[in-house]
C-alpha positions in Angstrom: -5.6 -64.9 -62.6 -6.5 -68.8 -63.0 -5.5 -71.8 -60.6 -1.5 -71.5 -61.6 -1.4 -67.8 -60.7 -3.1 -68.1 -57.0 -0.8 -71.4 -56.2 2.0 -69.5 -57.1 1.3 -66.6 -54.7 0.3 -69.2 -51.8 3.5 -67.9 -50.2 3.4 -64.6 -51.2 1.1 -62.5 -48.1 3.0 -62.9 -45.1 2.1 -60.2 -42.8 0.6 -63.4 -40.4 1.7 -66.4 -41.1 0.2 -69.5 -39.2 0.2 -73.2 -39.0 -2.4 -74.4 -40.6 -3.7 -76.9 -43.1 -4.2 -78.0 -46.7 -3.9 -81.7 -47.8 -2.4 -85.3 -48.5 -2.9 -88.5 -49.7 -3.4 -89.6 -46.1 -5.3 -87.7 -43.6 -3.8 -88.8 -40.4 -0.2 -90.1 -39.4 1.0 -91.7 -36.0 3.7 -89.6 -34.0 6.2 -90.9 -31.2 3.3 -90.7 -28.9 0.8 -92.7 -30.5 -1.8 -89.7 -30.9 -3.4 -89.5 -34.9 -1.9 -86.1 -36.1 -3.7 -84.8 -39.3 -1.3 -84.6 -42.3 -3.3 -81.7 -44.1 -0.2 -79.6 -45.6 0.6 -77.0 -47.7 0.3 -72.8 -47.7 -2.6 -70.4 -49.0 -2.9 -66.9 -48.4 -5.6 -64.5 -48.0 -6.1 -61.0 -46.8 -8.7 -58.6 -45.6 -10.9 -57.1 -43.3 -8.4 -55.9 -40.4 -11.3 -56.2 -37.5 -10.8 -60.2 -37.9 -7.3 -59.5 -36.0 -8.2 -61.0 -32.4 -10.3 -63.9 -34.2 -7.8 -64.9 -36.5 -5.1 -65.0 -33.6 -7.6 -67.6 -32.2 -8.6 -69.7 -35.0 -5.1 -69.9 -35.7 -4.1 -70.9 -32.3 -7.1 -73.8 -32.3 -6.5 -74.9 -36.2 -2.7 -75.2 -35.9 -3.6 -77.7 -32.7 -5.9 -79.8 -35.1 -3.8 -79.7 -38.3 0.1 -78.9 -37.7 1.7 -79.2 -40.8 0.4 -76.2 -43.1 0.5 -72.6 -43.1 -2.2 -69.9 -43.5 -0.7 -66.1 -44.2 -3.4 -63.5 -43.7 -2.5 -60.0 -44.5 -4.9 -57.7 -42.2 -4.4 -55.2 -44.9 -8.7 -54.1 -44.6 -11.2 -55.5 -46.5 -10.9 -53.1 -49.6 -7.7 -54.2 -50.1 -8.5 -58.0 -49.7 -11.4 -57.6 -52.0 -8.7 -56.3 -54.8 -5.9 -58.9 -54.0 -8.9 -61.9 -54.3 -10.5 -60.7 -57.2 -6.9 -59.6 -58.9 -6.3 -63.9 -58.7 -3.2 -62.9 -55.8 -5.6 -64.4 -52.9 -7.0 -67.4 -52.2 -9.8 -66.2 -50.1 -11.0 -62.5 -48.2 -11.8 -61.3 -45.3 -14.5 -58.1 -45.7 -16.5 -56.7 -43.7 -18.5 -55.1 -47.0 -19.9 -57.0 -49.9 -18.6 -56.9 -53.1 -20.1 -54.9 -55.6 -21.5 -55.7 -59.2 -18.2 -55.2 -60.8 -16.1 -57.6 -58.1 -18.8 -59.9 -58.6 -17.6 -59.9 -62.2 -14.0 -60.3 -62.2 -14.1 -62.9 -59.4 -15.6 -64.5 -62.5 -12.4 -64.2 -64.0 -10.3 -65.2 -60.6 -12.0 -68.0 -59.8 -11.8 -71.9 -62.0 -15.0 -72.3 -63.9 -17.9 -70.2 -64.3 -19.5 -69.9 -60.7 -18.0 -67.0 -59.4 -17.5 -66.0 -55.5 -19.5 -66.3 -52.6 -20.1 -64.5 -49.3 -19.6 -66.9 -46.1 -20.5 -65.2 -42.9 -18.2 -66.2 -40.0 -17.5 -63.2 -37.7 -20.0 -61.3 -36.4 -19.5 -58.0 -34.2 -20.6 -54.9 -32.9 -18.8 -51.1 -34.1 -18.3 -49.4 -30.9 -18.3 -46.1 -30.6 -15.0 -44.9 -28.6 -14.2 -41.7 -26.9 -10.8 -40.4 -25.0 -12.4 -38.4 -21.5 -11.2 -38.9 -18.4 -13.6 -40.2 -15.7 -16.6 -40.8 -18.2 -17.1 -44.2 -19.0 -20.3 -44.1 -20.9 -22.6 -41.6 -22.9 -25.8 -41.8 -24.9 -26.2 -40.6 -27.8 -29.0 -40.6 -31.0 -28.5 -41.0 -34.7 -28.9 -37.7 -35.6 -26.3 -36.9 -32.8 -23.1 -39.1 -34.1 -23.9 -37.6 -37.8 -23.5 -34.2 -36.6 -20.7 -34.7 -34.7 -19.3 -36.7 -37.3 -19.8 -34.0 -40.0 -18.4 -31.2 -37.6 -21.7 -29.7 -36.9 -21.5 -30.7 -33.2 -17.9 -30.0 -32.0 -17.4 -29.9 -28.0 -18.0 -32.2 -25.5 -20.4 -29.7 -23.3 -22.4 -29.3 -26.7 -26.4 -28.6 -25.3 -27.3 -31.4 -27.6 -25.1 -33.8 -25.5 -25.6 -32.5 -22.3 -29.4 -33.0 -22.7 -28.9 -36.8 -23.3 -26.4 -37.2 -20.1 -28.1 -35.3 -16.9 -25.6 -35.8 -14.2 -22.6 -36.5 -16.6 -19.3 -33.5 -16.1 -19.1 -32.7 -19.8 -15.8 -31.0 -20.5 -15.4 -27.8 -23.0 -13.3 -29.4 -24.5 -13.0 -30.2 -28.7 -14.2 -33.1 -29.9 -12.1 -34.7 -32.6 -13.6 -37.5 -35.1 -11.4 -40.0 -35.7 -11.9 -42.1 -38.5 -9.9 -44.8 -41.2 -7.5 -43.6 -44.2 -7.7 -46.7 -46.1 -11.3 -48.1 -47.5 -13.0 -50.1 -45.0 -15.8 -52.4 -44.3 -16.0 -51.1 -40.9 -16.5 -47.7 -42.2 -18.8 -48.8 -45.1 -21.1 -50.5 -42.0 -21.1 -47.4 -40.1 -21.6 -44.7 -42.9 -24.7 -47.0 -43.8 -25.8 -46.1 -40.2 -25.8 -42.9 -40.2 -27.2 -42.7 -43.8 -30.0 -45.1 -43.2 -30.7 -43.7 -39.0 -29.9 -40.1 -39.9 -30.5 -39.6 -43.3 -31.3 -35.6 -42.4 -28.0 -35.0 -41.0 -26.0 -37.7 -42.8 -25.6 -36.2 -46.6 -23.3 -38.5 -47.8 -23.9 -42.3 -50.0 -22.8 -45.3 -48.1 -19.0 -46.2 -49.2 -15.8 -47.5 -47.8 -13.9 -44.8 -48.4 -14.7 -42.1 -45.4 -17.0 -39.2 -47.0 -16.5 -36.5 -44.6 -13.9 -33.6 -44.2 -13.8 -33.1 -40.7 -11.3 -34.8 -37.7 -8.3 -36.9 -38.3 -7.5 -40.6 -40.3 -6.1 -43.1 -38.6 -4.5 -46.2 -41.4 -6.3 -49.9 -40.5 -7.9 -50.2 -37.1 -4.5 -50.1 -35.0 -3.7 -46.8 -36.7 -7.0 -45.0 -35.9 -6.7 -46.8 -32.2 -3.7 -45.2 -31.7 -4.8 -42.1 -32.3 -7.9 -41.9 -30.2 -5.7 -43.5 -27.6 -3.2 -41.0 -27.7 -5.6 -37.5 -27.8 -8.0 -36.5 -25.2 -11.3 -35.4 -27.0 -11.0 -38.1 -29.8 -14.1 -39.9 -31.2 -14.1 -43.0 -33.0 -15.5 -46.3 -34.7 -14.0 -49.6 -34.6 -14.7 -52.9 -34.1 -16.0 -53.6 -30.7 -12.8 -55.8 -29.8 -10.7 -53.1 -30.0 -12.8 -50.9 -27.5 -10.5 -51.8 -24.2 -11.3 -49.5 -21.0 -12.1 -46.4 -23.4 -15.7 -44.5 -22.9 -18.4 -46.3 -25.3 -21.6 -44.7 -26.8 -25.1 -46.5 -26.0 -27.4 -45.6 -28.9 -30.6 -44.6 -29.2 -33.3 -47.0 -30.8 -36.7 -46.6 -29.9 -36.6 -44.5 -27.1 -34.1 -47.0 -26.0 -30.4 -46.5 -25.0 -28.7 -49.6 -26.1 -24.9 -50.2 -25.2 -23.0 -52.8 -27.7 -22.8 -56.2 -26.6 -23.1 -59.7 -28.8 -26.1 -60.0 -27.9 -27.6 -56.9 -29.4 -25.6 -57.2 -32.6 -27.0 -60.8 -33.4 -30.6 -59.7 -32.5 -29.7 -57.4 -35.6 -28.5 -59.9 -38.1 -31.1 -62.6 -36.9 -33.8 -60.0 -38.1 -32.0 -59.2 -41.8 -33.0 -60.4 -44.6 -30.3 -61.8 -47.8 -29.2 -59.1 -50.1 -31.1 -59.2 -53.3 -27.7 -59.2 -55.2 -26.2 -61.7 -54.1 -24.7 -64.5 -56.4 -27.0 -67.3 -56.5 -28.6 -69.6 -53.3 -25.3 -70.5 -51.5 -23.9 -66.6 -51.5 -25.0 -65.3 -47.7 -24.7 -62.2 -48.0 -26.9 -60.4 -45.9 -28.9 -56.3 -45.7 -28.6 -55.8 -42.3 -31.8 -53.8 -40.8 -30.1 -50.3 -39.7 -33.0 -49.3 -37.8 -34.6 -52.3 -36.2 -38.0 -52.9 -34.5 -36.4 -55.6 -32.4 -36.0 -54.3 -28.1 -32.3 -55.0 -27.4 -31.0 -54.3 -31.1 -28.0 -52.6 -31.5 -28.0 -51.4 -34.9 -24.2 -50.2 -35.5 -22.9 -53.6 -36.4 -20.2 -55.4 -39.1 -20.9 -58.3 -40.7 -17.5 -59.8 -41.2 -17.3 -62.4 -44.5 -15.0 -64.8 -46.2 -15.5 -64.6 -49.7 -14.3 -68.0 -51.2 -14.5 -68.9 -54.9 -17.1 -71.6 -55.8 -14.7 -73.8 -57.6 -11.0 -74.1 -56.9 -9.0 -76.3 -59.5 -6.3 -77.1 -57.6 -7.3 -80.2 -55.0 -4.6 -78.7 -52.4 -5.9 -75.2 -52.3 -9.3 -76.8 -52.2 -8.5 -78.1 -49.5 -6.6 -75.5 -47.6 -9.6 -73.2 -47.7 -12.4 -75.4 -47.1 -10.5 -76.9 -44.2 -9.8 -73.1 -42.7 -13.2 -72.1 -43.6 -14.6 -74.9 -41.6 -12.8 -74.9 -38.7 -13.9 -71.3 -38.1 -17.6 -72.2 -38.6 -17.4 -75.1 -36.3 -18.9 -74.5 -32.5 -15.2 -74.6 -31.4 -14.2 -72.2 -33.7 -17.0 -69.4 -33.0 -16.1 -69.5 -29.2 -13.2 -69.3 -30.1 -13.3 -66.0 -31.5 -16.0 -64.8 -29.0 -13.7 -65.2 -26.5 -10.7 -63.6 -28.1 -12.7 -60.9 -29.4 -16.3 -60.4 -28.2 -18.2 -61.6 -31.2 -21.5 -62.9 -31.6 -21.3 -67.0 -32.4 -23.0 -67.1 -35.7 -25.3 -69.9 -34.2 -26.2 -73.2 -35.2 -28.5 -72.9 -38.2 -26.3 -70.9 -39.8 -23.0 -72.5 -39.1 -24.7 -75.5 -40.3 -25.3 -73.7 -43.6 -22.0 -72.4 -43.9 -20.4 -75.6 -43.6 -23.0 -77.4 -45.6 -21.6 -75.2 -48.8 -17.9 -75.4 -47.9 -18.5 -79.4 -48.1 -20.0 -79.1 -51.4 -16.9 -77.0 -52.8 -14.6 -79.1 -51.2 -16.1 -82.3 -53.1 -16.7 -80.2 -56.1 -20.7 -80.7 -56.5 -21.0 -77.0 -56.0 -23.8 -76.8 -59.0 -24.1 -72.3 -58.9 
């Protein structure tokens, strides 16, 4: 689906719709107060990766005060889904927290105007938290080889030996434990199964994938679905994105001899120390193979790398715009705290917003060269 196709569906994801901004002749007008209001205007649509939720609320908040007169519609509908809807030509852009594979990479060939293809853009950057539903415990370590067992039913009560030995002093309960884990494909699952398969590989049999492997516990649809679940059973066990967390018990993980407890912090450490994936499309795709089992004191290893996946060419000057504008805005200093303080991600820092915006520039003047 060309240019014509993706215009037409600008309108056509609405399950958030914000105030946003695409372009005009003129990039500024004068309103009854005398302030310069941009004129940027027009709609675009993507959808994805439902762990951007909290940071999208924000970015939207702080791009609709910059640029007034356009709308963005994000559909939160995961990033298996968004991945399908960009590369189908119904999107715009995605939000994923997964990389496309070989054959995506392909037909976003097809989606996208020219030749160049898609891209990864990394702009949200968070820890998975692991969540659990007991009253009057608040934290718990735990290893690798641990959260596969208990993910794959081999460990299945709270008082489990296995546990205990890791929490001296903690009042385990006898009770179940129940996994709790998504429905639809995910990113976030695809970033935690390749955890547990590259940490555990003994007790983790199953092949990396965003569609949940195992047979055990119960599936929750999108993040809120699964939250409500674990919020609603005592003995429930989970993994979402760390925004979502709230006053639930959290897991710190074992790295090194090390318990580490999510934070920003530790996830960056993480991604600072990966390198890019060896299949990624070409010099300006940054797409990254993050390091599940890192050398690095502090690292917490359990973490999402959230994307935009833009096309490298966009025929349309409006749509162009719309995205690049978006896309920049969220990269920009402003826009990182933003969604740090909305949602407790890691700022993707300065070198790398630099880069980020750097190659939206080049698509937005159209000397993107592949």
């Amino acid at each position: 689906m060309k240019t014509a196709t993706r215009v037409g569906a600008f309108v056509s994801v609405a399950a958030m719709s914000f105030a946003l901004a695409a372009c005009t002749p003129s990039n500024e007008r004068i309103d009854t107060t005398g302030e310069d209001v941009s004129t940027l205007s027009g709609s675009v649509s993507g959808a994805g990766a439902s762990s951007q939720e909290a940071a999208v609320a924000a970015w939207r908040a702080g791009f609709q005060r910059l640029h007034p007169y356009a709308t963005v519609n994000y559909d939160p509908i995961g990033s298996g889904g968004g991945r399908t809807q960009f590369v189908d030509g119904a999107t715009s852009f995605a939000g994923s927290d997964a990389l496309m594979d070989d054959q995506e990479y392909a037909n976003a060939v097809e989606a996208c105007d020219g030749d160049l293809g898609a891209i990864h853009l990394p702009l949200y950057i968070a820890p998975i938290a692991l969540v659990f539903n007991l009253e009057e415990i608040d934290s718990l370590n735990m290893t690798a080889s641990l959260i596969a067992q208990i993910f794959d039913g081999k460990v299945t009560s709270w008082d489990d030996p296995a546990i205990a030995e890791l929490n001296e002093g903690v009042d385990l309960p006898p009770s179940p434990i129940m996994p709790v884990y998504r429905a639809d494909e995910s990113g976030t699952t695809e970033n935690f199964v390749e955890y547990l398969h590259e940490a555990a590989p003994e007790d983790w049999p199953y092949e990396p994938s965003g569609d949940w492997p195992a047979g055990v516990g119960e599936a929750g649809p999108a993040t809120s679905g699964q939250m409500q679940i674990v919020q609603d059973t005592p003995g429930s066990f989970a993994y979402v994105d760390a925004s979502r967390a709230g006053s639930l018990g959290t897991v710190a993980v074992e790295i090194n001899g090390e318990f580490v407890p999510y934070s920003p912090q530790a996830a960056a450490a993480v991604v600072s120390n990966s390198p890019r994936s060896e299949g990624a499309n070409g010099e300006y795709d940054l797409a990254f193979d993050i390091d599940r089992t890192p050398d690095a004191p502090g690292a917490y290893p359990i973490v999402l790398v959230s994307y935009h996946i833009v096309c490298q060419q966009y025929d349309d000057e409006n749509e162009r715009a719309l995205v690049t504008e978006y896309l920049t805005y969220i990269a920009s200093e402003e826009g990182q705290q933003s969604s740090a303080n909305a949602a407790g991600s890691s700022p993707i820092g300065e070198e790398l917003g630099g880069r980020v915006t750097e190659i939206l520039d080049m698509i937005a003047d159209g000397s993107l060269d592949g």
